[in-house]
N, C-alpha and C positions, 0 to 999 in steps of 0.2 A: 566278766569273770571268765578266763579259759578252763575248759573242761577237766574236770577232777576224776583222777580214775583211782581203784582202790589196788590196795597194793595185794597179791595174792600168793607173794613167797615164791623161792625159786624150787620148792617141792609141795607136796602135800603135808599136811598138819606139821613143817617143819620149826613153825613159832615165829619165821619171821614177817609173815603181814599182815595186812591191817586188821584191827579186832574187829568184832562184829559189831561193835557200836559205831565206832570210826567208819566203818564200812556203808554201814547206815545212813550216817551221817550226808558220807560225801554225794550216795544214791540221790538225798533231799535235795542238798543244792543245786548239784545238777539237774533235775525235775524240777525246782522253783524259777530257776533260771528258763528253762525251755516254755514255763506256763507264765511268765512274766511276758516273754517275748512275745510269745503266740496268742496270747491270751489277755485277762485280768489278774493274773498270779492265783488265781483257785481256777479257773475252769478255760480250759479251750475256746479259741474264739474263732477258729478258720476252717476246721472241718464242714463240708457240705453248708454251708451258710453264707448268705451277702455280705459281707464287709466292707467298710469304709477304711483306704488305704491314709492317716494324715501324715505330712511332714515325711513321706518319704520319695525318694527320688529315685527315678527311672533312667537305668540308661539305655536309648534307644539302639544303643550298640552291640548291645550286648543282650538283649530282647528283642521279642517279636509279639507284634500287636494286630491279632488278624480278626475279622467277623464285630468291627466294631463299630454298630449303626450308629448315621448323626444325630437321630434321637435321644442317645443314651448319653451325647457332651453336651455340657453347654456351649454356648455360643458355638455352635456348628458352623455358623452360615456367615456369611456376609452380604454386604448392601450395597449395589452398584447405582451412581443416579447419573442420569445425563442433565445438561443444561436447561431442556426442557421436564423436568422434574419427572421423567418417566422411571422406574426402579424396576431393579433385576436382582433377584436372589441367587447368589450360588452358596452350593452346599460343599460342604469335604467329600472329595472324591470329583467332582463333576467336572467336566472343562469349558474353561473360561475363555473366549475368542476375542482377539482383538482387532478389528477390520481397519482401515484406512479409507477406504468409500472412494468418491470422485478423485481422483489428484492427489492421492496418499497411499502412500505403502509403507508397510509395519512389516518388521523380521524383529528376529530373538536371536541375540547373542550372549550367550553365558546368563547372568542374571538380568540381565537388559531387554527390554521391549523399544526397539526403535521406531518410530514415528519420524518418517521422513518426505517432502514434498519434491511431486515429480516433476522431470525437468521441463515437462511439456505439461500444461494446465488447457483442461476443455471444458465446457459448458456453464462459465460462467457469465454472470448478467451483467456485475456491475463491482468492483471495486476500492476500497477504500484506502488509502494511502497517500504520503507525504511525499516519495519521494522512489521514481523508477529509475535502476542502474543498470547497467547492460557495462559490466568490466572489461570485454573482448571487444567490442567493435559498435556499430551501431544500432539502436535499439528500433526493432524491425516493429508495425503495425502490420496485420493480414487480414482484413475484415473481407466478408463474404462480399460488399458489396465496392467497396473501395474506398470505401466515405470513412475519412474517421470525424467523428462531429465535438464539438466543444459549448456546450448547452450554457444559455445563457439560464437568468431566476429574478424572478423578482421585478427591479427596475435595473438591472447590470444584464448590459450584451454579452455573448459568448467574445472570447477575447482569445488571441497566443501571445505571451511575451516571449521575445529575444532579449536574451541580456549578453555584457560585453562579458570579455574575456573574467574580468574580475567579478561579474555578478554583484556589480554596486550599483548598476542604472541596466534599463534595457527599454524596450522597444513593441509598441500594441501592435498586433495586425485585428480590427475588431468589424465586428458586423454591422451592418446600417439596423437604426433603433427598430421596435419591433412599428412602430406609426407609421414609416415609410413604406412597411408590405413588401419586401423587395426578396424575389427570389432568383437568383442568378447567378453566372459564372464569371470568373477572372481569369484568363490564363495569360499565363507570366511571358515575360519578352521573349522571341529565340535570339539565332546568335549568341554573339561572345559574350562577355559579362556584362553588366549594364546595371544603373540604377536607377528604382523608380523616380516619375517626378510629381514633386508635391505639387498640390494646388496652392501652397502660401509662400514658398520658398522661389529665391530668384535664380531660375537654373536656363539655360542655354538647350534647346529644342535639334537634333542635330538630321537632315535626311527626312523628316516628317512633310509630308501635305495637307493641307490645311485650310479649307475652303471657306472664301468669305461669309459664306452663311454660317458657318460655325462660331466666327467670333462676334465676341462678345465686349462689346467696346460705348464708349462715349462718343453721341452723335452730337455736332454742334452746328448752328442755321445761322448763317447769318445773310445781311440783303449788303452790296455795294451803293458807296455812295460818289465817287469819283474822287473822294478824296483823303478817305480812311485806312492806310495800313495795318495798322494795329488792330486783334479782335483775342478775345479772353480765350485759354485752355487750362486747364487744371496743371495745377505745378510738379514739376518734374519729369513732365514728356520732352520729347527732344523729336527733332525734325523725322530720327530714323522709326518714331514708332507713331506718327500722324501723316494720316492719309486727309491729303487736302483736293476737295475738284472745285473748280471752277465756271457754271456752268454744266456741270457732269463731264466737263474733262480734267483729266487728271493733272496737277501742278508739280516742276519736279521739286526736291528738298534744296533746301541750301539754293539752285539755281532762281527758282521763283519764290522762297519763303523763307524764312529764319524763325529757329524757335528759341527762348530767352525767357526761364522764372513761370510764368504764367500767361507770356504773349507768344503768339503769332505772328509777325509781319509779314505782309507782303513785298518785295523789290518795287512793286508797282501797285499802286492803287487801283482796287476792281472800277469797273466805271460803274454809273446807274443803274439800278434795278441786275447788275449780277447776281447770281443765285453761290453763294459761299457754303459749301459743305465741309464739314470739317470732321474726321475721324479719330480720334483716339483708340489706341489699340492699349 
């Protein structure tokens, strides 16, 4: 209802406002109306007394709310937990920090708390991941001691693979089993490029020396009889990888012996009681 005012004539007693009942009247509503709002519609309800404000709304804009302890709202506070289940209360008013610790840095921008990792990470033990990229160049190790180590577990050696270009096959460099006890160094060819050589694979030895105590070959004994050429070697040697003496002197290839399948000949039959040495390399 907007406010009702009485009407009071534009002179004294000239008859034309409101009578004194009407007058009355409008005094009531008005005062019903003001004790309605304020009140229970009979009695005041907000002078010097606590009251409960319901269903109305506050604009913070247009108010100001000072001296107002956390005891007096509910839920004042809130519950911070970390991972390890430790809790931190904070109350309205307090400040709340938010650290980065080792290898993190945290700023605020506008409503944002950023959590960011630094570019340089220290003091850590051991990491877990699928997959290290280094997008600029290549991806550097600096350990204090120089070693970087690749740990074997279990019944599996430490191992590196090389894979090819397409990452569909590649290549073990792995450790001797842990049975063999073996602790030692390899260091890689100098000069210009060069490839390892396998111990299974048939590859060409190129400028190396190589002392007959070092190989490792098939020894064969045989006695002359004055009239035997022929004597047994394992198949597939050829004249240039058996070393034949005769007597302890040396026989040359092809001039005093021919090789063929699984034989030896001699040009010449040894005579009696010759002593036949025969090498296989």
């Amino acid at each position: 209802m907007a406010k009702q005012t009485i009407n009071i004539g534009s002179s004294a007693d000239d008859g034309s406002g409101s009578t004194i009942r009407a007058g009355g009247d409008l005094i009531n509503d008005n005062f019903n109306e003001i004790y309605t709002e304020l009140g229970n519609g009979t009695t005041l309800s907000i002078a010097s007394k606590t009251q409960t404000l319901t269903n109305k709304t506050l604009d913070g804009s247009n108010n100001t709310f000072s001296n107002i302890p956390g005891s007096a709202l509910t839920n004042a506070t809130f519950t911070l937990v970390d991972e390890s289940s430790t809790e931190a209360t904070i109350s309205l008013g307090e400040r709340m920090g938010i650290t980065g610790g080792t290898n993190l840095t945290t700023a605020i921008s506008g409503d944002n708390i950023n959590v960011t990792l630094n570019t340089t990470i220290t003091g850590l033990t051991s990491v877990q991941t699928e997959t290290l990229t280094n997008a600029s160049g290549n991806l550097l190790i600096d350990s204090t001691t120089y070693i970087t180590e690749f740990r074997g577990g279990g019944s599996t050696d430490g191992q590196i693979q090389l894979n090819c270009s397409s990452n569909s096959h590649g290549q073990k460099i792995m450790a001797q089993p842990h049975s063999e006890a073996v602790t030692n160094e390899m260091l890689l060819p100098k000069g210009a490029n060069s490839t390892l050589v396998s111990e299974i694979a048939t590859q060409t030895l190129t400028n190396k020396t190589i002392g007959v105590g070092q190989l490792t070959c098939v020894t064969r004994a045989y006695t002359g009889d004055g009239s035997t050429v022929g004597f047994t070697i394992t198949d597939g040697q050829t004249v240039d990888n058996v070393l034949v003496f005769l007597n302890g002197v040396f026989q040359r290839p092809t001039t005093d012996y021919t090789v063929s399948g699984t034989t030896l000949t001699f040009v010449t039959a040894p005579i009696v009681a010759d002593v036949i040495t025969i090498k296989e390399l």
